[in-house]
VEXKOL-702018 format. One record per atom (N, C-alpha, C): x, y, z; residue in three letters. Coordinates in steps of 0.05 Angstrom, whole numbers, plus 32768, in hexadecimal, padded with zeros to 4 digits. Layout:
XYZALA/...
This chain:
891C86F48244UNK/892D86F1822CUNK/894A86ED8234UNK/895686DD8220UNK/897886D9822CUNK/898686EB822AUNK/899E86EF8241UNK/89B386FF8236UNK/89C886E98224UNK/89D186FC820BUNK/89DE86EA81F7UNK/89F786FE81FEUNK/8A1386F181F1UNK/8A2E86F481F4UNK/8A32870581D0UNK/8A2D871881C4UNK/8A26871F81ADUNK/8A45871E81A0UNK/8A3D87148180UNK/8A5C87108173UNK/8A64872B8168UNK/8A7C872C815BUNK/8A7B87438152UNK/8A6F87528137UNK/8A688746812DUNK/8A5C87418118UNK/8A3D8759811FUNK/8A3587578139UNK/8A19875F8143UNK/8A258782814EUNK/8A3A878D8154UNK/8A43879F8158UNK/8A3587B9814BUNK/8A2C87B88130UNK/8A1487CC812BUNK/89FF87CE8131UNK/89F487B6813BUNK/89DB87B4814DUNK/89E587BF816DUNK/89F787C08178UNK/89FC87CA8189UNK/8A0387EC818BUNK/8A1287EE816FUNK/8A16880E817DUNK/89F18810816EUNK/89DA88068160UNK/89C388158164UNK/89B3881B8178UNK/89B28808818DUNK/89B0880681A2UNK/89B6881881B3UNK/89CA881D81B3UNK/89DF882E81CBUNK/89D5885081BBUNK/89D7885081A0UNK/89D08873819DUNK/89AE887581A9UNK/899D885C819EUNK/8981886181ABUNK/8989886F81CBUNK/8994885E81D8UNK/8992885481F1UNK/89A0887081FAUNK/89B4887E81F4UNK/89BF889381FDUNK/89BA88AF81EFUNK/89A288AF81DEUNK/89A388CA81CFUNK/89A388D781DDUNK/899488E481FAUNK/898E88F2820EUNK/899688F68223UNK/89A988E78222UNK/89C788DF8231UNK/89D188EF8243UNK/89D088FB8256UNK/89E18918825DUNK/89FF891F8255UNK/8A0B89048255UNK/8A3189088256UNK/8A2A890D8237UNK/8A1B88FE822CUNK/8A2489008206UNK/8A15891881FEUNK/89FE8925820CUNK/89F1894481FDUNK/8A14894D8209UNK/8A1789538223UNK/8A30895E822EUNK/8A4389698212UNK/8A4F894C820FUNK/8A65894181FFUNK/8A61894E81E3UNK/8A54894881D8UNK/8A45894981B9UNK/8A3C896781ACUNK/8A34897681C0UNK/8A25899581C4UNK/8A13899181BDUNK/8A0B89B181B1UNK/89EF89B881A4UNK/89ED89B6818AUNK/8A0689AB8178UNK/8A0389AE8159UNK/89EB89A08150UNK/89DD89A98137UNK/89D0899E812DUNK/89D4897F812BUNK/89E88976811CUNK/89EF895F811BUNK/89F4894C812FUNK/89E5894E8140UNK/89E6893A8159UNK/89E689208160UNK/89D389138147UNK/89D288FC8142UNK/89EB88ED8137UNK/89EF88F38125UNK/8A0288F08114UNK/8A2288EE8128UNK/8A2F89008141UNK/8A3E89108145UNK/8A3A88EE815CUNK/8A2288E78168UNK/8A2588D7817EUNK/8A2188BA8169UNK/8A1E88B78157UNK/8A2288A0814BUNK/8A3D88978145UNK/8A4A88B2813FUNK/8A68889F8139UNK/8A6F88A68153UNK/8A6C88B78165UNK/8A7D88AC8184UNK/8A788892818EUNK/8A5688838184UNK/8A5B886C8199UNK/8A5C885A8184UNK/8A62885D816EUNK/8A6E884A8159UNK/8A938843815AUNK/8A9B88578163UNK/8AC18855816CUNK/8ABC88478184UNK/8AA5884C819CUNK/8AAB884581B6UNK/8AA6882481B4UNK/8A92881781A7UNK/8A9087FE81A6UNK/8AA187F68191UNK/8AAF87FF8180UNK/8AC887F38170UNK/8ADC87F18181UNK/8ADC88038192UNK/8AFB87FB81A9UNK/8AF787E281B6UNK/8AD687E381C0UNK/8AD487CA81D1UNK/8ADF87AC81C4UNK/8AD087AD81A5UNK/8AD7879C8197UNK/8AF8879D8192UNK/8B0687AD818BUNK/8B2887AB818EUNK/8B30879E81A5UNK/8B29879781B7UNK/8B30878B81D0UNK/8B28877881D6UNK/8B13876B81C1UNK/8B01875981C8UNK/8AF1875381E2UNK/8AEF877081E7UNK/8AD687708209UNK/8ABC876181FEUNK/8AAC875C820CUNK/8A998746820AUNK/8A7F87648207UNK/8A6B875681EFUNK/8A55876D81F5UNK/8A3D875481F3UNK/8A2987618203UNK/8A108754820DUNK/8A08875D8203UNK/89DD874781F8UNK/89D2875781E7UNK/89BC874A81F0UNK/89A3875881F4UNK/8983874081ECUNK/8972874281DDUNK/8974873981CAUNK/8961873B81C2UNK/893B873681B1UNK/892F873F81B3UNK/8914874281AFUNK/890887288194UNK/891A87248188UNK/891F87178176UNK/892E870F816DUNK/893186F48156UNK/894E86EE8143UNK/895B87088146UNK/897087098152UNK/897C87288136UNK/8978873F8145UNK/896287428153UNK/89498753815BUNK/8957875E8171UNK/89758773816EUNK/8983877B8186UNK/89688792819BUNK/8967879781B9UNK/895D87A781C2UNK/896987AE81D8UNK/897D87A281E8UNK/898C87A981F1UNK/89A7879F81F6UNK/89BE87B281FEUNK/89D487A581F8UNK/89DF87B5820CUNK/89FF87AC821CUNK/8A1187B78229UNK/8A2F87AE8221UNK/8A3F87C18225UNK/8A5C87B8821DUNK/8A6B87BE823FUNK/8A8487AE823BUNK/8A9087A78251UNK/8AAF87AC824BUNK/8ABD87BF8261UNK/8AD287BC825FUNK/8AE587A78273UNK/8AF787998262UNK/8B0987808278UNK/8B18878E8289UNK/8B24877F8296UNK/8B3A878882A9UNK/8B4F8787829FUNK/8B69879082A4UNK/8B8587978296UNK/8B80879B8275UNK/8B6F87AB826FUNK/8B6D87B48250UNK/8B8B87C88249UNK/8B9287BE8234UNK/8BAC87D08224UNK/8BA787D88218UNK/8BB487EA820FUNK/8BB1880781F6UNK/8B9C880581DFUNK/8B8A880C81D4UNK/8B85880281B8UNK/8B95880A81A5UNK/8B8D87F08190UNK/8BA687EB817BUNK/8BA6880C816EUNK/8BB88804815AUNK/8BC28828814FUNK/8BAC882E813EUNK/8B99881E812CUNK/8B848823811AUNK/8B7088318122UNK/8B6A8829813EUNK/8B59883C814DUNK/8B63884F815AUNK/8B7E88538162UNK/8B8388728173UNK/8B7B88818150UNK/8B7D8879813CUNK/8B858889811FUNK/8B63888F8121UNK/8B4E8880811FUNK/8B3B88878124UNK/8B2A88928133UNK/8B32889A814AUNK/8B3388A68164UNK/8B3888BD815FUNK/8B4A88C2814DUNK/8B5888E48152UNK/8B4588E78139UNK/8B3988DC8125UNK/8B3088E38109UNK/8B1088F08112UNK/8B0888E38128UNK/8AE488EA813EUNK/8AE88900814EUNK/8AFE89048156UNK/8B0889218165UNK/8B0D89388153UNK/8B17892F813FUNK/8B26894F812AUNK/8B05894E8120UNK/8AED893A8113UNK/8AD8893D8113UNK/8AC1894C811EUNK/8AC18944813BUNK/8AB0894F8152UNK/8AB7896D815CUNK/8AD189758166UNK/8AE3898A8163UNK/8AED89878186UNK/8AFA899D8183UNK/8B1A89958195UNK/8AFF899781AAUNK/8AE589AE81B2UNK/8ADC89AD81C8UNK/8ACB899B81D7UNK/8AC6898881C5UNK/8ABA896E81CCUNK/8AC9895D81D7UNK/8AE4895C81CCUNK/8AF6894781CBUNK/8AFE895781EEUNK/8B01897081F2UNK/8B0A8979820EUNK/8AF689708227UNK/8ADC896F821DUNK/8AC6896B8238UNK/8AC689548231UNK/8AC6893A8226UNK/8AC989278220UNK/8AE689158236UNK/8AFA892A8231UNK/8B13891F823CUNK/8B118925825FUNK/8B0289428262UNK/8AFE8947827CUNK/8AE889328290UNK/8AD6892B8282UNK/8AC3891D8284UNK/8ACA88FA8292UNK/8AD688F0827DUNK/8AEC88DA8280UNK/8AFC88E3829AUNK/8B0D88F582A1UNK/8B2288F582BAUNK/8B1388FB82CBUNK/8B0088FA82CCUNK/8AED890382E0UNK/8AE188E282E8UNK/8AD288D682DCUNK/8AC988BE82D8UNK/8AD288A682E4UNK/8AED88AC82D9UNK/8B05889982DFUNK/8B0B889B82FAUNK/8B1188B08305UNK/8B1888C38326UNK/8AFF88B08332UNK/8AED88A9832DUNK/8ADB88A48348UNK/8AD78881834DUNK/8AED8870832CUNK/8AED88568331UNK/8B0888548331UNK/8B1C8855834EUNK/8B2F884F834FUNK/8B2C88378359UNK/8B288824834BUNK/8B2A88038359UNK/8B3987EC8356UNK/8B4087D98361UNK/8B4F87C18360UNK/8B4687BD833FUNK/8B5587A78332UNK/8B56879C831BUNK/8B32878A831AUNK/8B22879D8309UNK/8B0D87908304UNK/8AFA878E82EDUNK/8ADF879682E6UNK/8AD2879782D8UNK/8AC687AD82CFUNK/8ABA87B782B0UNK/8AB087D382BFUNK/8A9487D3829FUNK/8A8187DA82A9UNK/8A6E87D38296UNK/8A6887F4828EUNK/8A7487F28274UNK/8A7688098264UNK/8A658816825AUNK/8A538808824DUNK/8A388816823CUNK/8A2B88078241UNK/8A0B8808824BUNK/89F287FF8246UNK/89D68804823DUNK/89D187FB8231UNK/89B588128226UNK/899C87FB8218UNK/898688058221UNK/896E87F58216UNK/895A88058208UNK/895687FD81EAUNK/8945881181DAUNK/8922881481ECUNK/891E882C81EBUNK/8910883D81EEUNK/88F7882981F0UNK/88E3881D81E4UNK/88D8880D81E0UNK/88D987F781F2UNK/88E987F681FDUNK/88ED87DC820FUNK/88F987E08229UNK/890287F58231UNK/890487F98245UNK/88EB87ED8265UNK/88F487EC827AUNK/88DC87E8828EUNK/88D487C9828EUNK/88E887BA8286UNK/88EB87928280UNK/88FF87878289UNK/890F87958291UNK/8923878582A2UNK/8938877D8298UNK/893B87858280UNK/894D877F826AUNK/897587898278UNK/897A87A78281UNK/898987AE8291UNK/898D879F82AAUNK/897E879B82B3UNK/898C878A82C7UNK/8995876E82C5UNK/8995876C82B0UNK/8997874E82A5UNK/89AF874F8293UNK/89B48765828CUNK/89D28769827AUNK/89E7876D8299UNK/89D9878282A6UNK/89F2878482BFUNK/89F7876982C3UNK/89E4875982D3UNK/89E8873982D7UNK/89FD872B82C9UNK/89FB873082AEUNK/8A0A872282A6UNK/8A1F872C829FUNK/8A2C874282ACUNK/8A44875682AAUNK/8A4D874082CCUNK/8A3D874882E0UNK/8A47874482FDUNK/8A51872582F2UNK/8A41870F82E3UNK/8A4F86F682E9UNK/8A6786EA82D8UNK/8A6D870582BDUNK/8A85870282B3UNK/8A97871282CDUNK/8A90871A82DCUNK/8AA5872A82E6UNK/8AAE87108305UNK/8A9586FF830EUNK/8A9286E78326UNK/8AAD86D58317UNK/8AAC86D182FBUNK/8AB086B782F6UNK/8AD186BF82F4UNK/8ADD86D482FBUNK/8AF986DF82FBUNK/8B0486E28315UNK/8B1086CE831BUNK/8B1586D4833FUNK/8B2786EE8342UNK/8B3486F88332UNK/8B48870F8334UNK/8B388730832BUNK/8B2287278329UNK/8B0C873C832BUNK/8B028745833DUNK/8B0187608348UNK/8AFD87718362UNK/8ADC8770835CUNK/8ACC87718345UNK/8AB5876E8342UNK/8AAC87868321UNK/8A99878A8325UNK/8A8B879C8310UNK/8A8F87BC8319UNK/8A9687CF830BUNK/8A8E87FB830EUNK/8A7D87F682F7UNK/8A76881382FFUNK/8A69881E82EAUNK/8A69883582F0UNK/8A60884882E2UNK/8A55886D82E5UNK/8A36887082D9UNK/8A2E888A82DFUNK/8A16888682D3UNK/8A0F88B082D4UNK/8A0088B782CCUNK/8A0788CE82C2UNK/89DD88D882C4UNK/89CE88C482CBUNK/89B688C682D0UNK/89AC88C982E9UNK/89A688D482F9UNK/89A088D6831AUNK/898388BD8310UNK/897488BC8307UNK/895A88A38307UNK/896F8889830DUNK/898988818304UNK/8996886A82FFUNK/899E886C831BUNK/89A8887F832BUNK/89BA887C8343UNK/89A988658351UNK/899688678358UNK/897E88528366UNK/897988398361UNK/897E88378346UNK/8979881D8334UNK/8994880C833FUNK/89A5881C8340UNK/89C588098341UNK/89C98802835AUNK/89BC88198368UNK/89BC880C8389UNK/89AC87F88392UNK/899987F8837EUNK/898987DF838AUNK/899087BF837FUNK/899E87CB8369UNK/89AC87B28361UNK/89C487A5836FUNK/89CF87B28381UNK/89E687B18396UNK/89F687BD8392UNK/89FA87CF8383UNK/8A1887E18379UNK/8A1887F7838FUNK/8A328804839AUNK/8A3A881083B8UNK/8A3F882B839CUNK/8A35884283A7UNK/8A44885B839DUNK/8A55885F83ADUNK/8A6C88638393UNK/8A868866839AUNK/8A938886839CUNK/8A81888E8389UNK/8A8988AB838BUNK/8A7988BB8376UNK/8A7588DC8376UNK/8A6488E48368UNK/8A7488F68360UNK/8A71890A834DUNK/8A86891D8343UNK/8A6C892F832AUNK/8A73894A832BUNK/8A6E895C8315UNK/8A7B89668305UNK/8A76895882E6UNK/8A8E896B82CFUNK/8A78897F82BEUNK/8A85899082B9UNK/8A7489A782ABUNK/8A4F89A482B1UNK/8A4589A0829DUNK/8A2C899682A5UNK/8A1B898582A7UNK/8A2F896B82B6UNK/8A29894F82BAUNK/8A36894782D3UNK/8A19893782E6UNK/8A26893982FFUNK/8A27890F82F2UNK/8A4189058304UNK/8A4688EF82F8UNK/8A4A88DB8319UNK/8A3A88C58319UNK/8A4088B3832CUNK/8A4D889C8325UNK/8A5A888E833DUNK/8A6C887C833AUNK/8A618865834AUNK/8A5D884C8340UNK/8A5388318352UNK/8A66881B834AUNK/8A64880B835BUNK/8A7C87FB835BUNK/8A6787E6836DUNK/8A6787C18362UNK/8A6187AE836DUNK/8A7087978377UNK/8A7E878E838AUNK/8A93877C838EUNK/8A8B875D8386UNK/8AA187538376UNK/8A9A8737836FUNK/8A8B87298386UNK/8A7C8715837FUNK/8A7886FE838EUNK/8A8986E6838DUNK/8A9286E283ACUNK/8AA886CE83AEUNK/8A9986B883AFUNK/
């Protein structure tokens, strides 16, 4: 199946995707706690996180199963990204006073932690990926990375593709895809790895 370049318009099919794809998540149980409302609590986190992408116009990948028929999707952050606009820091702080200050703290610790293990040249960094449940075990992920590594080829001022991953099953997957671990790190109760793939010249 193709990887498509998804408009924005398809952005709700993406954050559905991404809550399937991460309910069980370690960083987001982490992040999110034990409240009842769990669902709910990781819907609007990855509903702000792919609105930022879209504020910046990062590119999100999608394939899917059918017309319409999203099943998996990844979002991408560019290189030299600037601030998001003020509408979203306003919405940003409105998901935090929401969630409460202690989410928003392992959340923030989580991030400087993350960040610490991709100190790299000006590059690429594939943010979210996730394939609903149902479809997993097709090849669909490695086919979104792909098409992350050749937006990142077709940029000569690109050091290449990071990523993190927060699953010890994934550490293997990314190495076999060619990604070098860069570094590994433990925040509260999520151990978090760091891979990094160098462009192809």
């Amino acid at each position: 199946m193709e990887v498509i370049l998804l408009p924005p318009e398809r952005a709700q099919g993406v954050v559905s995707v991404l809550c399937e794809a991460f309910h069980d998540y370690p960083v987001m149980r982490y992040v999110m706690g034990a409240q009842a409302d769990y669902d709910r609590r990781l819907r609007a986190f990855v509903d702000l996180a792919v609105a930022v992408r879209m504020a910046h116009a990062d590119p999100m990948f999608g394939i899917d199963d059918a017309p319409g028929s999203l099943v998996a999707a990844a979002t991408v952050t560019l290189p030299d990204e600037g601030p998001p606009p003020n509408e979203l820091v306003a919405r940003r702080e409105a998901l935090w006073a929401e969630l409460g200050a202690d989410a928003r703290a392992r959340y923030e610790e989580y991030g400087e932690v993350s960040r610490g293990l991709l100190k790299l040249p000006r590059h690429h960094h594939l943010h979210m990926i996730g394939v609903r449940r149902a479809h997993t075990g097709r090849g669909f992920a490695r086919r979104l990375v792909e098409a992350v590594e050749d937006l990142a080829n077709e940029d000569p001022n690109s050091a290449g593709v990071s990523l993190t991953t927060e699953k010890e099953e994934n550490v293997a997957f990314y190495r076999h895809l060619g990604y070098q671990l860069i570094g590994q790190a433990h925040v509260g109760s999520v151990d978090t790895w760091g891979f990094f793939r160098p462009r192809s010249r």
